[in-house]
Chimera marker file (.cmm) of the C-alpha trace (Angstrom):
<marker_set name="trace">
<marker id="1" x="-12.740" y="-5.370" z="-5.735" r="1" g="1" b="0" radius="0.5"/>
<marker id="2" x="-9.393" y="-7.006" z="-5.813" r="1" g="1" b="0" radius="0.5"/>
<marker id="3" x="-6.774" y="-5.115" z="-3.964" r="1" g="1" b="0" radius="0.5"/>
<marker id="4" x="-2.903" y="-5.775" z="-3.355" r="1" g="1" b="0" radius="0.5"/>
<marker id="5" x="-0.809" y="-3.583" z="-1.188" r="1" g="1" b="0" radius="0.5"/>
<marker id="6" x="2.962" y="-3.787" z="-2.433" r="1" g="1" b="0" radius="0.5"/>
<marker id="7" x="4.630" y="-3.184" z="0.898" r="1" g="1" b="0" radius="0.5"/>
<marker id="8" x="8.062" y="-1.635" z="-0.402" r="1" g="1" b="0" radius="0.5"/>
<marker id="9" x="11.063" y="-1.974" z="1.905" r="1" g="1" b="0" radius="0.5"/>
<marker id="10" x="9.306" y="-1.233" z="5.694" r="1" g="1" b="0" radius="0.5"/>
<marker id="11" x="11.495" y="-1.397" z="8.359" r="1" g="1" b="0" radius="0.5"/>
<marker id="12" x="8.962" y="-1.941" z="11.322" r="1" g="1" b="0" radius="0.5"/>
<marker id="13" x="7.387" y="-5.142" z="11.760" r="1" g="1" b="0" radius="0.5"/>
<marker id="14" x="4.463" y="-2.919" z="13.744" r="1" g="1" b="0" radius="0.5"/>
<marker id="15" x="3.847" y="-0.537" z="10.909" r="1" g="1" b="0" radius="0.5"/>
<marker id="16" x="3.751" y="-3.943" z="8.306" r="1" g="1" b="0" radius="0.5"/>
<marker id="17" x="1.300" y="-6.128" z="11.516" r="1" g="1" b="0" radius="0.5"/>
<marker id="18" x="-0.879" y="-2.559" z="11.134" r="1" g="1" b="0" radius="0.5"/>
<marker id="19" x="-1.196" y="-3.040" z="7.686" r="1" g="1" b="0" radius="0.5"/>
<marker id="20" x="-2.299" y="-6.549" z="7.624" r="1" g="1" b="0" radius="0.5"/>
<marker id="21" x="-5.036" y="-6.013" z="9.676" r="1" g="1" b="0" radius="0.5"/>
<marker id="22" x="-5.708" y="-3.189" z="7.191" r="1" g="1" b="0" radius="0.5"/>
<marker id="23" x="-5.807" y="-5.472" z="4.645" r="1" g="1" b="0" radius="0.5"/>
<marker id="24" x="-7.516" y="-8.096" z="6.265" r="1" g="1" b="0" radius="0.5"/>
<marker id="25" x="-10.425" y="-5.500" z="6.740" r="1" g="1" b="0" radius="0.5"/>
<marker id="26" x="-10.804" y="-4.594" z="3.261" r="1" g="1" b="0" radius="0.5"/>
<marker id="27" x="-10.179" y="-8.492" z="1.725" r="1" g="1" b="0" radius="0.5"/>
<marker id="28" x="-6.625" y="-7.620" z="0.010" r="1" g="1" b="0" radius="0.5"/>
<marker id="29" x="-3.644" y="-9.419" z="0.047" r="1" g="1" b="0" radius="0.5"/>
<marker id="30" x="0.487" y="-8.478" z="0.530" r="1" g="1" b="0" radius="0.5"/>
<marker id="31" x="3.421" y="-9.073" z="-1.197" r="1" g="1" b="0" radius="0.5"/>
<marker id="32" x="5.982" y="-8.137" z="0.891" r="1" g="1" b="0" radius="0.5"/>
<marker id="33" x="9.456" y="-6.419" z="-0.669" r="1" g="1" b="0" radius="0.5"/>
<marker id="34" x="13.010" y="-6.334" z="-0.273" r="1" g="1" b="0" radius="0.5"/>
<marker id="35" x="13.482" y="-6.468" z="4.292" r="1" g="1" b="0" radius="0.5"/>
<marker id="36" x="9.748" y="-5.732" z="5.227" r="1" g="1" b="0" radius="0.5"/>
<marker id="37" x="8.995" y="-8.315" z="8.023" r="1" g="1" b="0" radius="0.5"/>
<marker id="38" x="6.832" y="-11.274" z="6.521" r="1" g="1" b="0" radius="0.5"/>
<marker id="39" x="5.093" y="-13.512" z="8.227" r="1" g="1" b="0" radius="0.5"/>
<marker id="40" x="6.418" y="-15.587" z="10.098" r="1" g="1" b="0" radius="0.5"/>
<marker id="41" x="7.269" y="-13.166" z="12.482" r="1" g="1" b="0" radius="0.5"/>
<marker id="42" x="6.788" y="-12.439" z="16.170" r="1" g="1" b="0" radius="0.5"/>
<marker id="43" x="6.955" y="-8.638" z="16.439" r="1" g="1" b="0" radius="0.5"/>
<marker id="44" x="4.614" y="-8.417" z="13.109" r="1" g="1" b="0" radius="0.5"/>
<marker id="45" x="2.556" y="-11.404" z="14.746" r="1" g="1" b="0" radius="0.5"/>
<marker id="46" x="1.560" y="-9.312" z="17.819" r="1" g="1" b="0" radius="0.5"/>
<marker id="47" x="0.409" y="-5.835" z="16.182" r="1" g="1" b="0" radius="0.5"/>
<marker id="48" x="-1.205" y="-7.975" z="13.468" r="1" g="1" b="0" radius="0.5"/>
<marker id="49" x="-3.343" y="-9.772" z="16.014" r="1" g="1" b="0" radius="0.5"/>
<marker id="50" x="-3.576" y="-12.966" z="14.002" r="1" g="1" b="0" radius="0.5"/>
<marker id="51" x="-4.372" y="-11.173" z="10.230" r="1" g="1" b="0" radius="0.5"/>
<marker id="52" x="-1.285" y="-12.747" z="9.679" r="1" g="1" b="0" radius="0.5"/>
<marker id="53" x="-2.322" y="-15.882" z="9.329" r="1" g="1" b="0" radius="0.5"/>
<marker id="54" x="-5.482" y="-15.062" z="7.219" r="1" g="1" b="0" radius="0.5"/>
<marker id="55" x="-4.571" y="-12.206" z="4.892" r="1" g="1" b="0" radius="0.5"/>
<marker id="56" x="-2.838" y="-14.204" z="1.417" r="1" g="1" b="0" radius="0.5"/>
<marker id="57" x="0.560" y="-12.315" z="1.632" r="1" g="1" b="0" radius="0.5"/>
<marker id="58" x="3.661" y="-13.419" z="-0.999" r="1" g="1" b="0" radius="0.5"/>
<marker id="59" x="7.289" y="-12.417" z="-0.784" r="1" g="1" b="0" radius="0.5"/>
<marker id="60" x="9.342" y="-10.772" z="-3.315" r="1" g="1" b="0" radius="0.5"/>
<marker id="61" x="13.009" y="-9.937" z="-3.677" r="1" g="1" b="0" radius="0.5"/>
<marker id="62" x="11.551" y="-5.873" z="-4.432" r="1" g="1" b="0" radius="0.5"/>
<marker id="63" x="8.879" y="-3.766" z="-5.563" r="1" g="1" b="0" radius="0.5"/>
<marker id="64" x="9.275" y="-3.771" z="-9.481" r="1" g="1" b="0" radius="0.5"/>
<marker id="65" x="9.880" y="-8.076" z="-9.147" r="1" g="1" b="0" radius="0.5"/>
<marker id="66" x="6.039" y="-7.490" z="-7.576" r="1" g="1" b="0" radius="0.5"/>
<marker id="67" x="4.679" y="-4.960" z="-10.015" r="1" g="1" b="0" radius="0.5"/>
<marker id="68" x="6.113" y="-6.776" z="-13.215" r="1" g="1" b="0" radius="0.5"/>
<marker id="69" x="4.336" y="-9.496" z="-11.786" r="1" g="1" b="0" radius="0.5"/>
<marker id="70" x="0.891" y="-8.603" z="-11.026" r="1" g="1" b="0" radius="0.5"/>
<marker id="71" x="0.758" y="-6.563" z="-14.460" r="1" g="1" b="0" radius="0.5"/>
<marker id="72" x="1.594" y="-10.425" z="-15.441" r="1" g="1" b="0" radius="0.5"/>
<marker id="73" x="-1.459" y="-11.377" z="-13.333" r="1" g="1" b="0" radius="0.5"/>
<marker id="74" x="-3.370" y="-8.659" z="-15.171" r="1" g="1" b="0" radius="0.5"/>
<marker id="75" x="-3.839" y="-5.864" z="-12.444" r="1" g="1" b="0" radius="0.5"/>
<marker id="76" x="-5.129" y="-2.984" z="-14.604" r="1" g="1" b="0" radius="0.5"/>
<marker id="77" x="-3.808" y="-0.063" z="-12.326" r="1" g="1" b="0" radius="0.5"/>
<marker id="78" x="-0.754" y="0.023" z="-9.786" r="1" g="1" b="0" radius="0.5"/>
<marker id="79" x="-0.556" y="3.467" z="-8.294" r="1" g="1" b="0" radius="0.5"/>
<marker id="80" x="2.246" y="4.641" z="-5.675" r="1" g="1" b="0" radius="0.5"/>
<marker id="81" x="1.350" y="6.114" z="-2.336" r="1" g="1" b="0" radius="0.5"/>
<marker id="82" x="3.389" y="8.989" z="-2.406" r="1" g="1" b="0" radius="0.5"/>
<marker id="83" x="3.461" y="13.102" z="-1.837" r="1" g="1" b="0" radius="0.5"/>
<marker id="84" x="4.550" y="15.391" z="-4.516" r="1" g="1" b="0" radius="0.5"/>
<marker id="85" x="3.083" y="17.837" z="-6.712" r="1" g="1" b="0" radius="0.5"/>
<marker id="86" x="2.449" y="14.937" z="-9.218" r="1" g="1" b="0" radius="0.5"/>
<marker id="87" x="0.411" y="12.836" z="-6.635" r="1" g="1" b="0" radius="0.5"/>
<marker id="88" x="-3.485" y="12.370" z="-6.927" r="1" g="1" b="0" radius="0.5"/>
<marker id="89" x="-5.589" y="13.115" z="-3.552" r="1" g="1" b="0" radius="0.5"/>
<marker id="90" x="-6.746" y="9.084" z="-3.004" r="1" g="1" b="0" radius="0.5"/>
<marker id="91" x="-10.541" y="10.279" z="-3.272" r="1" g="1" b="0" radius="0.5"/>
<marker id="92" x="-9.453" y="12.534" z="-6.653" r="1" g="1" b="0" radius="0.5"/>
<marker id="93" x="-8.581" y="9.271" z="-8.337" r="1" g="1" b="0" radius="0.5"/>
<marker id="94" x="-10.257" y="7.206" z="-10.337" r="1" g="1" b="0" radius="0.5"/>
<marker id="95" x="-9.904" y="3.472" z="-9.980" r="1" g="1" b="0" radius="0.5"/>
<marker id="96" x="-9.199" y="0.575" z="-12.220" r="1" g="1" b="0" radius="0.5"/>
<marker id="97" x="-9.437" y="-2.977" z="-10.668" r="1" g="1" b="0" radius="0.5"/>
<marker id="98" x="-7.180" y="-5.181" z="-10.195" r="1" g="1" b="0" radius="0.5"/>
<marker id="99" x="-5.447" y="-2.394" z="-8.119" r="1" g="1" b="0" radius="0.5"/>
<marker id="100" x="-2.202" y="-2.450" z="-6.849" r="1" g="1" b="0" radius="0.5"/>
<marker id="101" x="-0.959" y="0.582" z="-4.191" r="1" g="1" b="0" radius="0.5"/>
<marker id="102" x="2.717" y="0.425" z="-3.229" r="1" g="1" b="0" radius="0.5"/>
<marker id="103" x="3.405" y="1.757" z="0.136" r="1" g="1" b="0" radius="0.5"/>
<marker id="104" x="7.601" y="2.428" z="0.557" r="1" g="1" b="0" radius="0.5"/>
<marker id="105" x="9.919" y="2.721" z="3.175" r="1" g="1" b="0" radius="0.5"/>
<marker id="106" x="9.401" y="5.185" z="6.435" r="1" g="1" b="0" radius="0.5"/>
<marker id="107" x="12.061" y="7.498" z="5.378" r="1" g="1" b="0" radius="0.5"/>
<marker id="108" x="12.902" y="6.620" z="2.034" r="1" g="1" b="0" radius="0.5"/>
<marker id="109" x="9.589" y="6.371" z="0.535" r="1" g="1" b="0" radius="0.5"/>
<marker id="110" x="8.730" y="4.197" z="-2.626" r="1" g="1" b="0" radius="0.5"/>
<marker id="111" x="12.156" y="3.412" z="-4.354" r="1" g="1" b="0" radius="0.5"/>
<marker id="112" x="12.950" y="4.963" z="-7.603" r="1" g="1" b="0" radius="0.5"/>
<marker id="113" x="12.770" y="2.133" z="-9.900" r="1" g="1" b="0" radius="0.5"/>
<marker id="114" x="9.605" y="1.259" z="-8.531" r="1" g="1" b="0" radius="0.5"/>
<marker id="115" x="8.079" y="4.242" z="-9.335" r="1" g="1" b="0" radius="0.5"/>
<marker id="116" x="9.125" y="4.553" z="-12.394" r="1" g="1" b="0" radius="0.5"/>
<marker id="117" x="7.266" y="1.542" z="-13.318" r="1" g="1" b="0" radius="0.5"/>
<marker id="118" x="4.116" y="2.517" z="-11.449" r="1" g="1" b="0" radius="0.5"/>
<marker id="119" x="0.761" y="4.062" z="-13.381" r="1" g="1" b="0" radius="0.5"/>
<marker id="120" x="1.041" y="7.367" z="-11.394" r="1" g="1" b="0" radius="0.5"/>
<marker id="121" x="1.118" y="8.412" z="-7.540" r="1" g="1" b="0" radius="0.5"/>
<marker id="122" x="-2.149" y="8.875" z="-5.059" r="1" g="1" b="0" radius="0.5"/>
<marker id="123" x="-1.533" y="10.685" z="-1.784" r="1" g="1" b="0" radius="0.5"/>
<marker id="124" x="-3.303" y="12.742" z="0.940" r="1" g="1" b="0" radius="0.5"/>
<marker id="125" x="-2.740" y="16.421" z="1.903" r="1" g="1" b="0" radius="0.5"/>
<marker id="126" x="0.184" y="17.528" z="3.880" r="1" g="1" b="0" radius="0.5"/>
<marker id="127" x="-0.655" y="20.838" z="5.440" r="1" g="1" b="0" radius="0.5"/>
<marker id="128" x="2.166" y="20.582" z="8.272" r="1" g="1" b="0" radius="0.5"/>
<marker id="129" x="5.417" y="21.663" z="8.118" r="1" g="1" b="0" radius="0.5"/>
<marker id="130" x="7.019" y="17.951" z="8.343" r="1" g="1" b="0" radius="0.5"/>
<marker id="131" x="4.523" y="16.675" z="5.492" r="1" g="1" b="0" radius="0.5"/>
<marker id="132" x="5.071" y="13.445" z="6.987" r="1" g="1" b="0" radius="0.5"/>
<marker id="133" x="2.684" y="10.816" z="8.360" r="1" g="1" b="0" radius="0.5"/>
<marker id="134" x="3.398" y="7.014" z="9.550" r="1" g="1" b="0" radius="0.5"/>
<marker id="135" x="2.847" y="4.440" z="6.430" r="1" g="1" b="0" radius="0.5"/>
<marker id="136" x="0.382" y="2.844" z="8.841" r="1" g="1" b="0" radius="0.5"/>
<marker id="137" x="-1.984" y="5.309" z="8.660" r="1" g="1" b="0" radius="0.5"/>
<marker id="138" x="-1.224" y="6.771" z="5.414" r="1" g="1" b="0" radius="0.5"/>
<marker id="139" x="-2.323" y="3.089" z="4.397" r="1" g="1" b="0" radius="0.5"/>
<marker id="140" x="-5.386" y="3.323" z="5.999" r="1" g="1" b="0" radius="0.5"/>
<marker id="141" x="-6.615" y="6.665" z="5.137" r="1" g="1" b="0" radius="0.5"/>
<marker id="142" x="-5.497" y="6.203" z="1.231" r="1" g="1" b="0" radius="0.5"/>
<marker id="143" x="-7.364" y="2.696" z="1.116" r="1" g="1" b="0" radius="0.5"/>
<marker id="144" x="-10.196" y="3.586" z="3.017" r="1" g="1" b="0" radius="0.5"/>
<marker id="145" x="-10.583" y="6.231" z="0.306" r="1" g="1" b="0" radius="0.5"/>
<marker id="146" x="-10.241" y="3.866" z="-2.745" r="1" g="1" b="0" radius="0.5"/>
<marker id="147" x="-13.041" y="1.978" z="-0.881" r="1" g="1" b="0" radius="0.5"/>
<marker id="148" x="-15.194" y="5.429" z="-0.431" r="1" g="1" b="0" radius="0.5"/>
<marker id="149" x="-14.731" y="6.182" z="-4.072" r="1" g="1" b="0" radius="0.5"/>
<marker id="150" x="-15.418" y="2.889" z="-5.500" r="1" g="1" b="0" radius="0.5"/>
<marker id="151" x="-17.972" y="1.395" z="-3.295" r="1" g="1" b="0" radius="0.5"/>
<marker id="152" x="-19.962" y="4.954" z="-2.294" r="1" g="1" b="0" radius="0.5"/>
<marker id="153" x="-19.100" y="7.660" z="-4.696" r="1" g="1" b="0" radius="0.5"/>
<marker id="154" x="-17.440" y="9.400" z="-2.157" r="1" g="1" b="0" radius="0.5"/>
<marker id="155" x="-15.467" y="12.093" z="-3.674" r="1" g="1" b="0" radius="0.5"/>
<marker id="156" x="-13.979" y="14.455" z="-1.080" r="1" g="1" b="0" radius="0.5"/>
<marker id="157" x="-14.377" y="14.164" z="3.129" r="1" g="1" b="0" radius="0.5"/>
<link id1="1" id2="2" r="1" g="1" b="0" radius="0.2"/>
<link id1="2" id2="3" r="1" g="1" b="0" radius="0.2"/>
<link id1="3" id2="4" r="1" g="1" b="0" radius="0.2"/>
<link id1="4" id2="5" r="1" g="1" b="0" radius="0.2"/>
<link id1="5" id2="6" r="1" g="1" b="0" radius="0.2"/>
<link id1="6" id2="7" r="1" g="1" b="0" radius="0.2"/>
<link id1="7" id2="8" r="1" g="1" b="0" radius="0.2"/>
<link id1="8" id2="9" r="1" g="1" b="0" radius="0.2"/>
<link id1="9" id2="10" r="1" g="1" b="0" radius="0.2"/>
<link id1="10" id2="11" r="1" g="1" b="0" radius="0.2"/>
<link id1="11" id2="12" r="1" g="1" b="0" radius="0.2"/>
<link id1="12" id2="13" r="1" g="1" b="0" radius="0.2"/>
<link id1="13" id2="14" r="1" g="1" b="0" radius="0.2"/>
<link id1="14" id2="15" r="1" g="1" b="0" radius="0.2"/>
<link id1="15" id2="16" r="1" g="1" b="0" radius="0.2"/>
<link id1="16" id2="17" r="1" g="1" b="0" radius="0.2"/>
<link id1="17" id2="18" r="1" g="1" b="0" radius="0.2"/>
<link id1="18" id2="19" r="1" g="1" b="0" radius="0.2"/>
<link id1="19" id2="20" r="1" g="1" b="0" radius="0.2"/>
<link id1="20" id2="21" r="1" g="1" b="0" radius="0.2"/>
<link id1="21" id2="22" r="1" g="1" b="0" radius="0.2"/>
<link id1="22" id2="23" r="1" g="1" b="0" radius="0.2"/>
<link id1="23" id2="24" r="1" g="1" b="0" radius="0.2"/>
<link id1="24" id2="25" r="1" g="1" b="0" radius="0.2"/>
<link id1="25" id2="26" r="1" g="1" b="0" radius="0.2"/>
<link id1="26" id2="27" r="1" g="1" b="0" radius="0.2"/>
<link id1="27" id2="28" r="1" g="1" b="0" radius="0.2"/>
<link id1="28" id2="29" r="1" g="1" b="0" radius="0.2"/>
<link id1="29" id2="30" r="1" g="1" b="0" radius="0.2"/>
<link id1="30" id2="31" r="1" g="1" b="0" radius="0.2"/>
<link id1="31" id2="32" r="1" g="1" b="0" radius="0.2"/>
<link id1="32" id2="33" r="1" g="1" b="0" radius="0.2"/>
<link id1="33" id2="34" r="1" g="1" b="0" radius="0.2"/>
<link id1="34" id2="35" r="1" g="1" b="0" radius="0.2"/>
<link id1="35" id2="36" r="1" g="1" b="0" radius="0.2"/>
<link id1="36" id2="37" r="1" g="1" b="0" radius="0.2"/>
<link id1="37" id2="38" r="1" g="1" b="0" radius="0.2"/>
<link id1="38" id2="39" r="1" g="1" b="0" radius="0.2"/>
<link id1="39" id2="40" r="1" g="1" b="0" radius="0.2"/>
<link id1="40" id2="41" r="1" g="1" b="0" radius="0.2"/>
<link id1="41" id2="42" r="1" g="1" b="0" radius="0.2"/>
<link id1="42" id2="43" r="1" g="1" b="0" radius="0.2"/>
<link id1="43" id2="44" r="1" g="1" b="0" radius="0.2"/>
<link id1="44" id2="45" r="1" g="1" b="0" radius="0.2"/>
<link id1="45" id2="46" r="1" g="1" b="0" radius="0.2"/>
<link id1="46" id2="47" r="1" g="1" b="0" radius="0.2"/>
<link id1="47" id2="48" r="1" g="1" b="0" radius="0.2"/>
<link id1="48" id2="49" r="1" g="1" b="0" radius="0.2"/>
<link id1="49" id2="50" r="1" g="1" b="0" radius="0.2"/>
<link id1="50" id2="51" r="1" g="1" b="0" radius="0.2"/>
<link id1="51" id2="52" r="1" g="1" b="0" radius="0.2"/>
<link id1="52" id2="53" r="1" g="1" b="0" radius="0.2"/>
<link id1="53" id2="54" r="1" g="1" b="0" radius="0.2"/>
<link id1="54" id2="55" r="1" g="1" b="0" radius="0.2"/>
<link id1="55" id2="56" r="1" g="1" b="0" radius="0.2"/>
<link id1="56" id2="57" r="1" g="1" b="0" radius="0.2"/>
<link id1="57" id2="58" r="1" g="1" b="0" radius="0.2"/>
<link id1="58" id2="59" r="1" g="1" b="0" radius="0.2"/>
<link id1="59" id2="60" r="1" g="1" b="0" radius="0.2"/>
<link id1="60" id2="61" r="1" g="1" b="0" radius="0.2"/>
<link id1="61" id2="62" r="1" g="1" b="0" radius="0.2"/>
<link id1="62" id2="63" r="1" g="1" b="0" radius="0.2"/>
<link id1="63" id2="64" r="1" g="1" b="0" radius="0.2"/>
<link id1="64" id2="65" r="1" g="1" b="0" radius="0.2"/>
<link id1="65" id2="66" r="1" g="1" b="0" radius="0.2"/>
<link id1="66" id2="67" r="1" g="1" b="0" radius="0.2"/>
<link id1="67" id2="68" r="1" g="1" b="0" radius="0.2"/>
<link id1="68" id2="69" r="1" g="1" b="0" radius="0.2"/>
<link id1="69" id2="70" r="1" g="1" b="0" radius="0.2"/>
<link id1="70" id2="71" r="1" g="1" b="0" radius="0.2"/>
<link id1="71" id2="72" r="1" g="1" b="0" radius="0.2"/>
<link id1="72" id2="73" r="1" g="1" b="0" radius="0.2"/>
<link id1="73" id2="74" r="1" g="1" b="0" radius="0.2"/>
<link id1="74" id2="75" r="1" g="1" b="0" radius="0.2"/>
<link id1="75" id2="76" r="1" g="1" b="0" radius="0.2"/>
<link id1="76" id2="77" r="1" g="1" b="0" radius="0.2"/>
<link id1="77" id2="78" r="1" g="1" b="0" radius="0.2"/>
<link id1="78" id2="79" r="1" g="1" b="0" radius="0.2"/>
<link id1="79" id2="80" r="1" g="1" b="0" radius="0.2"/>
<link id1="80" id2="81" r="1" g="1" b="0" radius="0.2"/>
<link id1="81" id2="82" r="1" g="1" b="0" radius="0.2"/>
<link id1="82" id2="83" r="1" g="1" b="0" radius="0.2"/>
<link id1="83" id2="84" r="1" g="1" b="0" radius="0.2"/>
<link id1="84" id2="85" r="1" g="1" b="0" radius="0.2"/>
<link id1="85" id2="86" r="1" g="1" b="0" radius="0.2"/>
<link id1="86" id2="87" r="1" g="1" b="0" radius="0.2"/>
<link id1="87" id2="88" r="1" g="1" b="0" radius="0.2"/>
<link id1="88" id2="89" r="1" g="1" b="0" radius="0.2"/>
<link id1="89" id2="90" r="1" g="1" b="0" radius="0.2"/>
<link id1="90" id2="91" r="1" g="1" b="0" radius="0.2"/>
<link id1="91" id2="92" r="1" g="1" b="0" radius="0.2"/>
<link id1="92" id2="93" r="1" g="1" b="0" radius="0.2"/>
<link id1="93" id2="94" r="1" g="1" b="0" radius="0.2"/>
<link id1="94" id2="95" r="1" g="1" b="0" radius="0.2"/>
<link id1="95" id2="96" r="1" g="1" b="0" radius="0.2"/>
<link id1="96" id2="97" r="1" g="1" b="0" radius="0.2"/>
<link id1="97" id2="98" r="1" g="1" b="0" radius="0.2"/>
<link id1="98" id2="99" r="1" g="1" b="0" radius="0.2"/>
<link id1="99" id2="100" r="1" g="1" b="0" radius="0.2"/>
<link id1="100" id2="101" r="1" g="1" b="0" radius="0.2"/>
<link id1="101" id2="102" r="1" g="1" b="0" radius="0.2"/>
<link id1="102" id2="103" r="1" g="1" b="0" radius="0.2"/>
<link id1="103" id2="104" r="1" g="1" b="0" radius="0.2"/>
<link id1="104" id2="105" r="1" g="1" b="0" radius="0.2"/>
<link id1="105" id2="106" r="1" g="1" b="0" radius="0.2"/>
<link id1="106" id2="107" r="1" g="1" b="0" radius="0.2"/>
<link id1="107" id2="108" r="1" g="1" b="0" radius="0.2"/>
<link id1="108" id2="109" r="1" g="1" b="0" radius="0.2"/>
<link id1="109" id2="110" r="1" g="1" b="0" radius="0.2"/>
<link id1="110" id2="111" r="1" g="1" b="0" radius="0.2"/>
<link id1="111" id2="112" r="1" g="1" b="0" radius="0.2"/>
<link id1="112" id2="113" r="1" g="1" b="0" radius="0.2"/>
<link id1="113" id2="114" r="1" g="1" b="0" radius="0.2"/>
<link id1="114" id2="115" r="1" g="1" b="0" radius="0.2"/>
<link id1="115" id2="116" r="1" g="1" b="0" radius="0.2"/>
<link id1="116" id2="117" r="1" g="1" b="0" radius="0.2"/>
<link id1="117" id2="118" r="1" g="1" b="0" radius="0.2"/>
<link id1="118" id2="119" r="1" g="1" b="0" radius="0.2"/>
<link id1="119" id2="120" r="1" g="1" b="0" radius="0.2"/>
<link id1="120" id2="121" r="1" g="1" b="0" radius="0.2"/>
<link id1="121" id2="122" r="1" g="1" b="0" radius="0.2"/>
<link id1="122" id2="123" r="1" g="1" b="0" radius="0.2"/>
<link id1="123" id2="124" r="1" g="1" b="0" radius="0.2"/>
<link id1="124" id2="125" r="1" g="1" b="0" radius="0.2"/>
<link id1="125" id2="126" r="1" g="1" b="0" radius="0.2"/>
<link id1="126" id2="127" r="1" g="1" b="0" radius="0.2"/>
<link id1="127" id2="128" r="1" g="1" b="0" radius="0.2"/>
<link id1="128" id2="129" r="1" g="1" b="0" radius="0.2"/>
<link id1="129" id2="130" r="1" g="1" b="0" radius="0.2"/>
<link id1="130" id2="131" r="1" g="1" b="0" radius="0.2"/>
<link id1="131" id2="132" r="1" g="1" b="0" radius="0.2"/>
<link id1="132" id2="133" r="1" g="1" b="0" radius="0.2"/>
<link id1="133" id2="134" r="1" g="1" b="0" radius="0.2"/>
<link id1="134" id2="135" r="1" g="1" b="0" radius="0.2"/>
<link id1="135" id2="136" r="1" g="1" b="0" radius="0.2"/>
<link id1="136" id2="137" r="1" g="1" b="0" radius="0.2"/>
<link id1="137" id2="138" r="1" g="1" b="0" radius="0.2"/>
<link id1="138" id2="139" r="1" g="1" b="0" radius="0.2"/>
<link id1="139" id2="140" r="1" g="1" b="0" radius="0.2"/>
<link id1="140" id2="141" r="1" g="1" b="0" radius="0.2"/>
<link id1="141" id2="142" r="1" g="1" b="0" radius="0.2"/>
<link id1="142" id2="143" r="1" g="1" b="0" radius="0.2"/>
<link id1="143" id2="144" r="1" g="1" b="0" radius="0.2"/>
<link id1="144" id2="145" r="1" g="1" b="0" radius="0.2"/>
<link id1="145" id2="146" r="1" g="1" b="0" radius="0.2"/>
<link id1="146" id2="147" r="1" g="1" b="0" radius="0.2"/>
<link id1="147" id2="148" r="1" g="1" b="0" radius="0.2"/>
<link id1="148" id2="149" r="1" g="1" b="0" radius="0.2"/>
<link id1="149" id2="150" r="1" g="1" b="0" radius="0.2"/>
<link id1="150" id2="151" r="1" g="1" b="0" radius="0.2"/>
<link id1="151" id2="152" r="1" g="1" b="0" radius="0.2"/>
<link id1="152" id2="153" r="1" g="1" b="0" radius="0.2"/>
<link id1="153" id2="154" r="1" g="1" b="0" radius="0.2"/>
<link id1="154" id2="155" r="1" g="1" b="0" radius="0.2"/>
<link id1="155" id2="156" r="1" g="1" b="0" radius="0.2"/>
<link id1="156" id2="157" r="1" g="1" b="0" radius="0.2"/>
</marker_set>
């Protein structure tokens, strides 16, 4: 199962150290876009609790540099984590590996012109009134999801 997270513009180096130890669980690697911290980096260092050093993570100057380049390195699906009425519930989807998911900016979101290059959008529920949830988590629960469809035939929690 080979699995890249496209980490699009995030601002907090604890949010980005939270998704490297994601990643590290599930055996992905990063490419970090645009200002999201990178290793090396101290705040990113801490919250990653050393994943930073282990999980393969690239740099790149923004998300469509990273997507036109892993559809280069043959990736047969890159998907957008994103709400809207277009998006996909992450265990609705059906998954093609190599899998890209591109996670965006804390209040921006995925930018534009990366999602118009992306194969569609995958998201979770928002039943609150702010429909919002920290990219952190929304990592988590969308990949653990990929992993719950692909590995288990998990459809719906």
């Amino acid at each position: 199962m080979k699995l890249c997270l496209i980490l699009d513009r995030l601002r907090s180096a604890h949010n980005t150290g939270n998704i490297f130890r994601i990643a590290e669980a599930l055996g992905a690697e990063i490419i970090a876009c645009g200002y999201t911290p990178a290793p090396p980096h101290p705040k990113l260092a801490k919250t990653a609790m050393g994943t930073d050093l282990t999980v393969p993570c690239r740099t790149m100057p923004d998300a469509v540099s990273a997507i036109r380049m892993l559809r280069n390195e043959g990736y047969r699906m890159i998907l957008a984590a994103e709400p809207g009425p277009e998006s996909v519930f992450a265990w609705e989807k059906n998954y093609e590996f190599p899998l890209a998911v591109v996670f965006g900016n804390e209040a921006l979101g995925v930018s534009p012109e990366a999602l118009a290059e992306v194969d569609g959008l995958v998201g979770l529920p928002m039943l609150g009134r702010k429909a919002s949830i920290n990219v952190g988590n929304a990592a988590a629960a969308i990949l653990y999801a990929v992993v719950a469809v692909t590995q288990y035939g998990v459809r719906k929690p």
